[in-house]
C-alpha positions as CSV (number, residue, x, y, z in Angstrom):
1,X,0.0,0.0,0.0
2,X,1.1,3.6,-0.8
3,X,2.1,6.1,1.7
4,X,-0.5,8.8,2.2
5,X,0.7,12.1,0.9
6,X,-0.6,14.7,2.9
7,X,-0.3,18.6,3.0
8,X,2.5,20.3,4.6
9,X,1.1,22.5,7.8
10,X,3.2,25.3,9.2
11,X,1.3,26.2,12.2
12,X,3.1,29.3,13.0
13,X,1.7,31.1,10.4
14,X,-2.3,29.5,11.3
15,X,-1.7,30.3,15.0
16,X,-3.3,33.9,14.6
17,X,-6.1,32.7,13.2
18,X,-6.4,29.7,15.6
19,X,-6.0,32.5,18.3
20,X,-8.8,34.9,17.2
21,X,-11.3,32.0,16.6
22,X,-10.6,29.4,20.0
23,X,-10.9,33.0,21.8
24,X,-14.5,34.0,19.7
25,X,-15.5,30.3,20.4
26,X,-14.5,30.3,23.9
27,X,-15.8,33.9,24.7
28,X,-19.4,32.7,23.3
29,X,-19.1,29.7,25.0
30,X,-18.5,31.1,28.8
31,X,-21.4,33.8,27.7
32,X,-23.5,31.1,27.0
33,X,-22.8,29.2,30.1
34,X,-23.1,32.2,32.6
35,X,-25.7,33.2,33.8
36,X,-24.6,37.4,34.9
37,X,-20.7,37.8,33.1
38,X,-18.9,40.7,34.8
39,X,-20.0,43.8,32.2
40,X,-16.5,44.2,31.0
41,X,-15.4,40.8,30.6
42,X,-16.5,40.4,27.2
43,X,-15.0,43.9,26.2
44,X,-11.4,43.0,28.2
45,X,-11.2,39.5,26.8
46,X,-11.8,40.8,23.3
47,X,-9.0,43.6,24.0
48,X,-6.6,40.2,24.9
49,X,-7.7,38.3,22.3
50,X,-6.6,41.2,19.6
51,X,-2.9,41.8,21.6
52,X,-2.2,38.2,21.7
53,X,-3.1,38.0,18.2
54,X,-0.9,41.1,17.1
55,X,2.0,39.6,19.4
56,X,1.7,36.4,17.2
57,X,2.2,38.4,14.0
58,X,5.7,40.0,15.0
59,X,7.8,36.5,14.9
60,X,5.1,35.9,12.1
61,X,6.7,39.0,9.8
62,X,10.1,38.4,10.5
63,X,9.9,35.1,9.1
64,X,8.1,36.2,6.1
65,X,10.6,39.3,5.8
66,X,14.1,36.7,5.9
67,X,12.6,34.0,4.4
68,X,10.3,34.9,1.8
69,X,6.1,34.4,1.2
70,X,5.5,30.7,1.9
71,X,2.2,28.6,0.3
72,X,1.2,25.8,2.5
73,X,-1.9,22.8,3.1
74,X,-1.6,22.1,-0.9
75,X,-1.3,25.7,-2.2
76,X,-4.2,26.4,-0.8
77,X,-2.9,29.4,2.3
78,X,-0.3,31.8,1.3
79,X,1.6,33.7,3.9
80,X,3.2,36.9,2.2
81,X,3.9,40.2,3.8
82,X,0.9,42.3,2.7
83,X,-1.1,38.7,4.5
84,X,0.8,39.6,8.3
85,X,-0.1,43.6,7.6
86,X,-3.6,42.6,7.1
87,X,-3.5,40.3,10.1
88,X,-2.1,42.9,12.1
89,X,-4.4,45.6,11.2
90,X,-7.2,43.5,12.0
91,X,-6.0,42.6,15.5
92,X,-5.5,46.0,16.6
93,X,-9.2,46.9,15.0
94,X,-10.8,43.8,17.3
């Protein structure tokens, strides 16, 4: 039987994704479970959510910036400079 040929995965360049979506899936699911959340909590885990996404995207450009833009999972994700500027704009807007 033939090896499976799978995809490559570089997971330093999903992990600000990952971040931003386990914390949106994790905020809505502690909302959901909670009766009366502290009124800020949403609003300050949001604010955490975005920095810790934003500190992801430094190591994130530095790589792209020595090593080049990178495809990966078949071609299907690209990671390029102009992807981490978006990335990072986006984190400080959440």
């Amino acid at each position: 039987m033939p090896p499976v040929v799978t995809p490559e995965v570089i997971w330093w360049a999903l992990l600000p994704l990952l971040v931003l979506s386990g914390g949106g899936f994790l905020l809505l699911t502690i909302a959901s479970l909670v009766r009366r959340l502290p009124e800020a909590l949403p609003q300050a885990w949001t604010v955490v959510t975005g920095l810790i996404v934003l500190t992801a995207t430094v190591p994130m450009w530095d790589r792209v910036q020595s090593d080049g833009p990178r495809s990966f999972l078949g071609g299907m994700v690209a990671v390029d400079g102009s992807t981490v500027l978006v990335t990072a704009i986006l984190a400080m807007a959440v």
